[in-house]
N, C-alpha and C positions, 0 to 999 in steps of 0.2 A: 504494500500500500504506500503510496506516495501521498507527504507532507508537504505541502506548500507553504511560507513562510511568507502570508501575505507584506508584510514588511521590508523583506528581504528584495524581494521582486521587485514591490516600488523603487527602493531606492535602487536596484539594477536599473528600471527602467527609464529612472531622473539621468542615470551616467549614463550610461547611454545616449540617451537626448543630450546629453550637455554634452559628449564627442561628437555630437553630429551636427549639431549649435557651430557648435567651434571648426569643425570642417568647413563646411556651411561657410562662414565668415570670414576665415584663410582664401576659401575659394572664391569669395565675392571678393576681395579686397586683393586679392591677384589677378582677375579678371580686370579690377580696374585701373591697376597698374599696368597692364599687358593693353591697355586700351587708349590712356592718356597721349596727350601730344607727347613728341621727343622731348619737347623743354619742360613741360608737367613733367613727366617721369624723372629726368635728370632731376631734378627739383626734390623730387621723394628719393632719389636714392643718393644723394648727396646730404640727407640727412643722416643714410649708416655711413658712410665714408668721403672725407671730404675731397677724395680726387677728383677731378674733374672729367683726366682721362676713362679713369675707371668706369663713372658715369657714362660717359657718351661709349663705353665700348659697349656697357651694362644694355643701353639701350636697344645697340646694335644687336644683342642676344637673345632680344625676346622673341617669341612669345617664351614664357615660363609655365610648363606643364601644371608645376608644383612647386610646394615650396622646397622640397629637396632639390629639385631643378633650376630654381633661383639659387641655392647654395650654392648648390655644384659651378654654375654656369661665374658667379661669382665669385669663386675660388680660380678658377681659371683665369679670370679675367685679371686678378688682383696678381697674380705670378708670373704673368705675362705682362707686367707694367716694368717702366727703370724705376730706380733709385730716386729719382726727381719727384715722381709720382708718388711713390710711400711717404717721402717729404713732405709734401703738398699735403698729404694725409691726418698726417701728423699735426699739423699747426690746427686743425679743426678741432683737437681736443687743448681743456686746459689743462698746466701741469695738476700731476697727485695732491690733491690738498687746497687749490685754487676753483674759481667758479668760471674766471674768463681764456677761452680761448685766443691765441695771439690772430687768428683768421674770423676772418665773418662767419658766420656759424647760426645756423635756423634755429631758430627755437626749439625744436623738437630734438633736435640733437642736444641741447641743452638741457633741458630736462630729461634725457638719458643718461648722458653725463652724469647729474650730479646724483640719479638712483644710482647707477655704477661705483659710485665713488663713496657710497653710504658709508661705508665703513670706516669712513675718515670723522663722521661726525662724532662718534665716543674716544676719538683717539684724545689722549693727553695734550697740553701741551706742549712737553718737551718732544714728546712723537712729532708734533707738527714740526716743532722748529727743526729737527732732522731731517726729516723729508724734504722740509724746503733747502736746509743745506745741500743737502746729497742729491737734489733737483737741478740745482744748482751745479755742482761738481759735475755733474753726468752731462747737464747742458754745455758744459764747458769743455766737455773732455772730445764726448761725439758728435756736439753741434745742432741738434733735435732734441723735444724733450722725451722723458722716459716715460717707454707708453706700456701699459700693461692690460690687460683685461680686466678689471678691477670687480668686476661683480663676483659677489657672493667673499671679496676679499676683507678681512681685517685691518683695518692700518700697522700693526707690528708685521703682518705677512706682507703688504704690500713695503715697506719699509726694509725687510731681509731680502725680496726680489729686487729692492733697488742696490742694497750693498751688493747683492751675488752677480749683478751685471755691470755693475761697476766696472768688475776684474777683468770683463772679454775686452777683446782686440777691437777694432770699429767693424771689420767686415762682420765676423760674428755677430757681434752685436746690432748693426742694421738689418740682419736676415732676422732675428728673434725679435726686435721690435716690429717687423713688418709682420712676420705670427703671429702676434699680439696683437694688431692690430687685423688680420685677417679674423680672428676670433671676434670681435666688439662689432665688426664687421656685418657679422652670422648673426650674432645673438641682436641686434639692432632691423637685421631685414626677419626677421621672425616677429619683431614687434611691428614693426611696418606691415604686413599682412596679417598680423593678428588686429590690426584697427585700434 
């Protein structure tokens, strides 16, 4: 004999609904991305990364199946740029610990930004003023500042990633900041389709 667990069900049948809500709304809001003018679109995806190149190649890639297909397509896109271009990138965020970016910067990127950077608000601080020293020393050493994916980070861990890159050579170190920044990347065009 079979027990039903009227309760059980329901709430099966709420998650459920809410993954297919949420598909649902990935799928509306790539659809309208994949439909925008070229200069709309650039516009929305110049809010996950502030290349410009990147952008206009991003454009040149659409249609995007999905949003694993926007990743994808954007990973490629982001590996296939120079050094100029991860630069350019770069200036769109502000340093660890600040609010202002050195480049113009959308709003929405900005209030990404500073959820990313959450983890700075309980920091100490003596925390802060080393971060801004060693923001500092890092700006001075490789020329850009130091970029990290910061979400879901602590300020003592985001403060130990900045000592432990301190130490690389600049090549090294430009390919791991452009990582880091291919990451912020990802998790920025998943909010962008998520609405």
């Amino acid at each position: 004999m079979i027990h039903w667990d009227r309760g059980r069900l329901a709430r099966n049948q709420r998650a459920a609904q809410k993954l297919l809500d949420t598909a649902n709304l990935k799928t509306a809001e790539l659809a309208s991305l994949n439909s925008l003018a070229a200069d709309e679109a650039q516009n929305e995806l110049l809010k996950c990364c502030g290349s410009k190149r990147w952008a206009e190649q991003m454009i040149v890639e659409r249609h995007f199946e999905n949003v694993e297909d926007l990743i994808a397509k954007a990973d490629r896109v982001w590996w296939s740029l120079d050094p100029g271009d991860w630069l350019e990138a770069f200036l769109s965020h502000p340093k660890i610990g600040e609010k202002k970016a050195a480049a113009a910067t959308p709003e929405q990127s900005k209030q990404w930004s500073a959820a990313e950077q959450a983890g700075i608000a309980e920091a100490a601080n003596s925390t802060l003023a080393k971060l801004a020293e060693l923001n500092r020393k890092y700006q001075d050493k490789f020329g850009y500042i130091f970029i990290v994916c910061a979400s879901g980070k602590s300020s003592e861990e985001m403060l130990a990633i900045l000592r432990s890159r301190l130490e690389n050579d600049s090549d090294e170190e430009l390919h791991i900041a452009a990582a880091e920044q291919a990451k912020i990347t990802r998790l920025r065009l998943q909010k962008l389709v998520e609405g």
